[in-house]
C-alpha positions as CSV (number, residue, x, y, z in Angstrom):
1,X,-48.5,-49.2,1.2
2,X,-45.0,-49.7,2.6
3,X,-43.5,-48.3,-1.2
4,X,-45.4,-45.7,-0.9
5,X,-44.5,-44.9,3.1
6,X,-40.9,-45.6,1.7
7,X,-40.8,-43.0,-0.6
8,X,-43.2,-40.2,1.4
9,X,-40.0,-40.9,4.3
10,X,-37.8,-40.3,1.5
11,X,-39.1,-36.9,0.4
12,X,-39.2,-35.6,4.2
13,X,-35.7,-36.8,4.4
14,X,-34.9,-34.4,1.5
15,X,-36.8,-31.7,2.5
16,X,-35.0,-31.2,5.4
17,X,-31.8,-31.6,4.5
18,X,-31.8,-29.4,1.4
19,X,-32.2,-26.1,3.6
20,X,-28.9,-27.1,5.8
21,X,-27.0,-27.4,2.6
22,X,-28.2,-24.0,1.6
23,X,-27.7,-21.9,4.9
24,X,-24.0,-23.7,5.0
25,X,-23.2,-22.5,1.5
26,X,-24.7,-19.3,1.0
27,X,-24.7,-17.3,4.6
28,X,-23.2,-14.0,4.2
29,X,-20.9,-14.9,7.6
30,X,-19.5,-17.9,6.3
31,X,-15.9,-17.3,5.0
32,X,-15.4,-19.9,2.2
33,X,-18.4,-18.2,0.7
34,X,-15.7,-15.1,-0.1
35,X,-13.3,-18.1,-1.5
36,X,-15.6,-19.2,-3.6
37,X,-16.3,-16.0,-5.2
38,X,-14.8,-15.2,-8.3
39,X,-13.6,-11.3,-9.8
40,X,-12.4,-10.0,-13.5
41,X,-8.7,-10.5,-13.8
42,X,-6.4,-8.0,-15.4
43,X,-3.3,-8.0,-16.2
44,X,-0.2,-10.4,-16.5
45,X,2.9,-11.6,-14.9
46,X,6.3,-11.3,-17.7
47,X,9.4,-13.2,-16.5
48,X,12.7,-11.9,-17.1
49,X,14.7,-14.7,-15.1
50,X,14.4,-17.9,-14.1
51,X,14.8,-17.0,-10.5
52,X,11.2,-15.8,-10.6
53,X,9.4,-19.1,-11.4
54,X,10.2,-19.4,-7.6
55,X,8.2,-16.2,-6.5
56,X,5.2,-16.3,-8.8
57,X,3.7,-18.5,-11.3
58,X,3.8,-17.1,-15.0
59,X,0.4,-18.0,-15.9
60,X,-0.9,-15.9,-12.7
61,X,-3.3,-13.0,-13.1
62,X,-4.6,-10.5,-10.4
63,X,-7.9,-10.4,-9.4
64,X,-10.0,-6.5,-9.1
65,X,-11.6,-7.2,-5.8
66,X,-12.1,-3.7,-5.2
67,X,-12.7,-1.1,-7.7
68,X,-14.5,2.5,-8.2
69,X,-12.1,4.8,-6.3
70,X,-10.3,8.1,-7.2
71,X,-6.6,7.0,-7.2
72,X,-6.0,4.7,-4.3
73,X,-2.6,4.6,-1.9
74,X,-0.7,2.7,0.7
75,X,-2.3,-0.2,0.9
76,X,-2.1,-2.1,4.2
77,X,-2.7,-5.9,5.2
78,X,-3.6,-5.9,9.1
79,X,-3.6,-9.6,9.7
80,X,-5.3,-9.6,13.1
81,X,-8.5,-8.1,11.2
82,X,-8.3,-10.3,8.3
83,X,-8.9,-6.8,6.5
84,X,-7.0,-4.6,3.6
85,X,-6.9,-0.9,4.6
86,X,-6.1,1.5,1.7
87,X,-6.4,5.5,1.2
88,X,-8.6,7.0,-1.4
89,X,-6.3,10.4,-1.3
90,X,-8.6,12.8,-3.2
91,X,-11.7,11.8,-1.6
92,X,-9.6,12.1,2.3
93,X,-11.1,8.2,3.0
94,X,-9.7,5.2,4.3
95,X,-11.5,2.0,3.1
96,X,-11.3,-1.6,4.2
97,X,-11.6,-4.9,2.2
98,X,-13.0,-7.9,3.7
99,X,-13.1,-11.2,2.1
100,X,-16.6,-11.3,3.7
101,X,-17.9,-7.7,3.2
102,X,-16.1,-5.9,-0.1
103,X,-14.9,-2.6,0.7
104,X,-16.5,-0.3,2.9
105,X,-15.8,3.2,3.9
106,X,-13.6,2.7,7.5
107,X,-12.4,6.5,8.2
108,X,-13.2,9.8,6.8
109,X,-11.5,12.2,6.9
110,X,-8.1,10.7,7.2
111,X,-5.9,13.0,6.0
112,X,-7.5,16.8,6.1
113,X,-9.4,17.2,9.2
114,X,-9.6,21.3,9.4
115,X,-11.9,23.3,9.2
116,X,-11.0,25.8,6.2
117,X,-12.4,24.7,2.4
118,X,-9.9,21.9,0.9
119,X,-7.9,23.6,-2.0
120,X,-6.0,20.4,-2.8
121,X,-6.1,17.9,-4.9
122,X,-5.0,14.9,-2.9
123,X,-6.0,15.6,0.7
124,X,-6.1,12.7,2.3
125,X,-3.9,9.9,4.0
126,X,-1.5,7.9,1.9
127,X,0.6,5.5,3.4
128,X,-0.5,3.7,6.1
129,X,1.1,1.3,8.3
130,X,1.1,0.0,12.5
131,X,3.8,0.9,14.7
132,X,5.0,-2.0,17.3
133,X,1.6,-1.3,19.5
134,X,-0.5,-2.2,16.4
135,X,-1.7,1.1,16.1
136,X,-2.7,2.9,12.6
137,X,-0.3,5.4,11.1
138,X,-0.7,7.2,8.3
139,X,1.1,9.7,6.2
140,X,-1.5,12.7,6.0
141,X,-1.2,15.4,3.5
142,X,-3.6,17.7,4.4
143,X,-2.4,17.9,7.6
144,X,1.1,17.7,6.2
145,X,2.3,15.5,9.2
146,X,2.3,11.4,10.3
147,X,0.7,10.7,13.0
148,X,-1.2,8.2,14.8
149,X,-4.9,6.7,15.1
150,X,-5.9,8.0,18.7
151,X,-8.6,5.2,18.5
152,X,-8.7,1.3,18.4
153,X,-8.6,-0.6,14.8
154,X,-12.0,-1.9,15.1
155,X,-13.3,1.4,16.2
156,X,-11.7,3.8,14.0
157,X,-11.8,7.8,14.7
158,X,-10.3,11.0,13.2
159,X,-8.5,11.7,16.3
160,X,-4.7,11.8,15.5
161,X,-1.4,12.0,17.3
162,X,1.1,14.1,15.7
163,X,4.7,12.1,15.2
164,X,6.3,14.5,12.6
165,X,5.1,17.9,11.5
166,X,7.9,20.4,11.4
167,X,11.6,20.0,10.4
168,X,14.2,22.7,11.4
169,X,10.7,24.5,12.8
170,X,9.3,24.6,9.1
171,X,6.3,22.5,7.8
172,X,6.7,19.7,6.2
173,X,5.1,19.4,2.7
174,X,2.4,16.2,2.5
175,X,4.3,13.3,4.0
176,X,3.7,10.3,1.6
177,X,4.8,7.3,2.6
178,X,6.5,5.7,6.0
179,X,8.3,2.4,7.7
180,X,9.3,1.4,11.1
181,X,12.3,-0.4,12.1
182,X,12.5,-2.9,14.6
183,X,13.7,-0.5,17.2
184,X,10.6,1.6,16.7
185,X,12.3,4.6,14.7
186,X,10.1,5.8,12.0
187,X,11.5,6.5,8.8
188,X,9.4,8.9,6.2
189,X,9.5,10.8,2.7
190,X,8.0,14.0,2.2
191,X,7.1,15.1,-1.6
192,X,5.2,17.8,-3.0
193,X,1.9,16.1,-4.1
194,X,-0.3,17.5,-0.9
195,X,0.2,20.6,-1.5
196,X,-2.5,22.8,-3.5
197,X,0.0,22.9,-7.0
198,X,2.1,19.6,-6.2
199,X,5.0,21.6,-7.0
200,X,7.7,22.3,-6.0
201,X,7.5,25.9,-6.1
202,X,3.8,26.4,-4.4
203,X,3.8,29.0,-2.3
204,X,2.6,26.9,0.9
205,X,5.9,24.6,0.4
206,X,8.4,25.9,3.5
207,X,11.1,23.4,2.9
208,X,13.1,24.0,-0.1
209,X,13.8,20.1,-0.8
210,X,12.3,17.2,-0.9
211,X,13.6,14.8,2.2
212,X,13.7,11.2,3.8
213,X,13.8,11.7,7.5
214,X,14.1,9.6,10.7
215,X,11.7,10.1,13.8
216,X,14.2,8.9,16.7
217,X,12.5,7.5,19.4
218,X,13.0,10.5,21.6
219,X,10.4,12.4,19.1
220,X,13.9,13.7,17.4
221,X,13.6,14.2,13.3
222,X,17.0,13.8,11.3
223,X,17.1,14.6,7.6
224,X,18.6,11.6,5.9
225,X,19.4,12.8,2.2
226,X,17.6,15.9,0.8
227,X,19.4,14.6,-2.6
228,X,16.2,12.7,-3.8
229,X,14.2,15.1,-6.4
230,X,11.0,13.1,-5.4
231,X,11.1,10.6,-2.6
232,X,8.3,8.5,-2.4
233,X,7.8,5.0,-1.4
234,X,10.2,3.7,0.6
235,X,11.0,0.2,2.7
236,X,13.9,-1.7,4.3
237,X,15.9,-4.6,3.2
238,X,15.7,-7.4,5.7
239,X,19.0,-6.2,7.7
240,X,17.1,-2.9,8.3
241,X,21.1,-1.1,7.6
242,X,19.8,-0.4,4.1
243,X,16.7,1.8,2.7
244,X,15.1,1.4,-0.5
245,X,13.4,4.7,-1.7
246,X,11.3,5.0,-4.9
247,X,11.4,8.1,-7.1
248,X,8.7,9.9,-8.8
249,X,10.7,12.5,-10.8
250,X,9.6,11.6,-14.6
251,X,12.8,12.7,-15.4
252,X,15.0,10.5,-12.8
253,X,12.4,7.4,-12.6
254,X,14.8,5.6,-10.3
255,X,15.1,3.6,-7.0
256,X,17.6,4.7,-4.5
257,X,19.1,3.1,-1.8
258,X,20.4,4.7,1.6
259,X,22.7,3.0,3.0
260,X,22.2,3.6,7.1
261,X,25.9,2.7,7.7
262,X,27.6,5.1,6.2
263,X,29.2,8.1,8.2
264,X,27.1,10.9,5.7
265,X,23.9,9.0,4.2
266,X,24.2,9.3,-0.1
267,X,21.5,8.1,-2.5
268,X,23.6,5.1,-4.8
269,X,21.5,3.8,-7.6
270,X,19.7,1.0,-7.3
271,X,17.9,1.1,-10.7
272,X,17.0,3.5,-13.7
273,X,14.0,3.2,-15.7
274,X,14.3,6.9,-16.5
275,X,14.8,5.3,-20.5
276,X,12.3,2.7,-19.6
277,X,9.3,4.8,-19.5
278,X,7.8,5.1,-23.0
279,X,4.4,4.3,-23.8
280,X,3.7,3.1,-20.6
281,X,1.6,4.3,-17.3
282,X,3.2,5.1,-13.9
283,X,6.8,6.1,-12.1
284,X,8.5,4.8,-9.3
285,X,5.8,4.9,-6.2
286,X,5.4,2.8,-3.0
287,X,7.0,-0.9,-2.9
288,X,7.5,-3.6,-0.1
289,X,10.7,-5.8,0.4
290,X,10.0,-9.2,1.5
291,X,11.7,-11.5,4.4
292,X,13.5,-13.0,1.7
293,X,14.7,-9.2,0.0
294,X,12.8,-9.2,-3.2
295,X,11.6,-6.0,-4.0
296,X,7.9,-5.2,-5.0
297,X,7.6,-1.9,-6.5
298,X,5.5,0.0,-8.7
299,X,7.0,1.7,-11.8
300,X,6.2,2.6,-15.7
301,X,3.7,-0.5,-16.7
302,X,3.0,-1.9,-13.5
303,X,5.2,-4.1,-10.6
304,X,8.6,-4.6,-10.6
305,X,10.1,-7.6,-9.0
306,X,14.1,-7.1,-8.0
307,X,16.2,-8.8,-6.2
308,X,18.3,-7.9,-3.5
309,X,21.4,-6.6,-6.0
310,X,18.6,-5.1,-8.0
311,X,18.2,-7.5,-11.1
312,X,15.3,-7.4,-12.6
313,X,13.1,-10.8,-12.6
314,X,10.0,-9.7,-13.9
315,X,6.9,-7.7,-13.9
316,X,3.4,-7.8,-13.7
317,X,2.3,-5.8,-16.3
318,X,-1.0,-3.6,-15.8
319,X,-2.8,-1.2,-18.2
320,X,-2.8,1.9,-15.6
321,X,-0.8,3.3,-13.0
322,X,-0.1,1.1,-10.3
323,X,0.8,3.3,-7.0
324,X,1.8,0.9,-3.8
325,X,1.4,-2.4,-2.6
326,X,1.1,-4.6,0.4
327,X,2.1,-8.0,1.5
328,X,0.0,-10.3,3.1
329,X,1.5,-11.7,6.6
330,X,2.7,-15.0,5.0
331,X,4.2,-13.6,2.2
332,X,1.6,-15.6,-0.7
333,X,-0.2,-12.3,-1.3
334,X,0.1,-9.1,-2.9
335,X,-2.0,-7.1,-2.7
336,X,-1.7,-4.0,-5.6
337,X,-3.5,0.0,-5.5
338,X,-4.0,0.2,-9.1
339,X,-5.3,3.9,-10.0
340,X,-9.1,2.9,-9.0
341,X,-8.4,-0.3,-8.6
342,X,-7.6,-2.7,-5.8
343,X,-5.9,-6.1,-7.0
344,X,-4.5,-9.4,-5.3
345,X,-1.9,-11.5,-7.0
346,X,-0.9,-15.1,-5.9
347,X,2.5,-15.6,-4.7
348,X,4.6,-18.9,-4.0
């Protein structure tokens, strides 16, 4: 009777405990169920020099944790959130990644919000960042301005405050891609690729170039350099006296860098992979410069990784077009907008 009590107390022992190791593993709230979840890989990481074994492991892969999308942009890491924001620029939608949820649909529209029939083939927002306040901006081609979110993060709403619109009283085109200083001046390029033909010569186009500007903080915009055929992403180097600006001119696939100090502001070379380019997918788009000032930026075959005097250390080579990317607050992550694709990448 008592080995047979023994083992009945046994089994109710087990019973209960079983169900506590289930609920603690396998709730949908729980967090280290999204770090214990595993995605296809693609891609791979080619080193060039040495100096890279100190940014990112050779062997690393990114992960797809989003995919399914038109062609994704300006991706965004909002730390306070724990959430990715990205556009979706022909389908006028911001999304958001979770670690706990995937990626769900967080504003639409974002970047058209009138009333007359869209006739364009990117729409929506595209770059996306927070100004000092922690507020959403975001480059808007449909509405061919940047403005800001008039609504909190966690309660987003297409309610927007125009920052930049008109330059010299004339429209600007689709602003594409933005940064802040530490000041609070907003800097910003303004291609083509809203526009109904994403030409240069479409009849809606009022500027005749293609600029970089600078919102002062008196509401004040300064054209920087209209001597960029197609500005597009664009970032600051650490000391915030120099810009790096990405262009997407198939015929001039090059990064340029504006250097703030000088009396008249003059693109100077920063790379050319203009003879680069053949056989593979993508130009010169968005990028990010870390705290450190290497350079992240997409180009023909995938990421480029510079350093500050723009040597090449390596790539991480994808299979399509890779469009922008985003650091995560520490500086371990990118993350990578990857045609329909969203990726994440370990970093040292």
């Amino acid at each position: 009777m008592e080995i047979k009590q023994y083992i009945k107390d046994i089994s109710t022992v087990k019973f209960t405990y079983i169900p506590c190791i289930l609920l603690t593993t396998f709730s949908c709230n729980n967090p280290q169920q999204s770090e214990q979840m595993t995605y296809d890989t693609t891609g791979s990481v080619v080193r060039y020099d040495v100096a890279l074994d100190a940014i990112i492991d050779s062997s690393e892969t990114a992960e797809i944790i989003a995919e399914g999308f038109e062609w994704n942009e300006g991706p965004l890491w909002v730390e306070s959130e724990q959430m990715l924001l990205f556009s979706d620029v022909p389908t006028n939608t911001i999304y958001k990644w979770t670690a706990e949820k995937g990626s769900e649909v967080y504003l639409k529209p974002s970047g058209d919000t009138g009333d007359e029939p869209n006739r364009r083939k990117e729409p929506g927002s595209n770059g996306l960042l927070l100004d000092k306040a922690g507020n959403l901006v975001l480059c808007q081609h449909g509405n061919r301005q940047v403005a800001r979110m008039d609504a909190p993060l966690q309660q987003p709403q297409a309610t927007f405050e125009t920052l930049a619109d008109k330059y010299d009283g004339k429209r600007l085109s689709s602003p594409n891609d933005a940064v802040y200083n530490k000041a609070g001046e907003l800097f910003f390029t303004d291609p083509p690729y809203g526009l109904p033909t994403q030409g240069d010569d479409d009849p809606e186009k009022e500027i005749p170039f293609n600029g970089v500007y600078k919102v002062k903080q008196n509401g004040e915009i300064i054209l920087l350099t209209d001597q960029i055929s197609k500005p597009n992403g664009i970032a600051f180097f650490p000391d915030e006296q120099k810009l790096l600006i990405g262009n997407s001119d198939p015929n001039a696939a090059d990064w340029y860098i504006l250097d703030l100090a000088d009396t008249v502001v003059t693109p100077k070379l920063f790379y050319s992979a203009t003879n680069e380019r053949e056989g593979l997918k993508g130009l010169p788009d968005g990028l990010k410069i870390d705290s450190k000032g290497i350079v992240y930026a997409s180009g023909p075959g995938g990421i480029w990784i510079f350093d500050s005097t723009s040597k090449v250390l390596g790539k991480i080579a994808l299979d399509d077009a890779a469009s922008n990317v985003a650091l995560s607050t520490d500086e371990k992550t990118l993350y990578i907008t990857n045609s329909g694709k969203v990726l994440r990448i370990k970093l040292k």
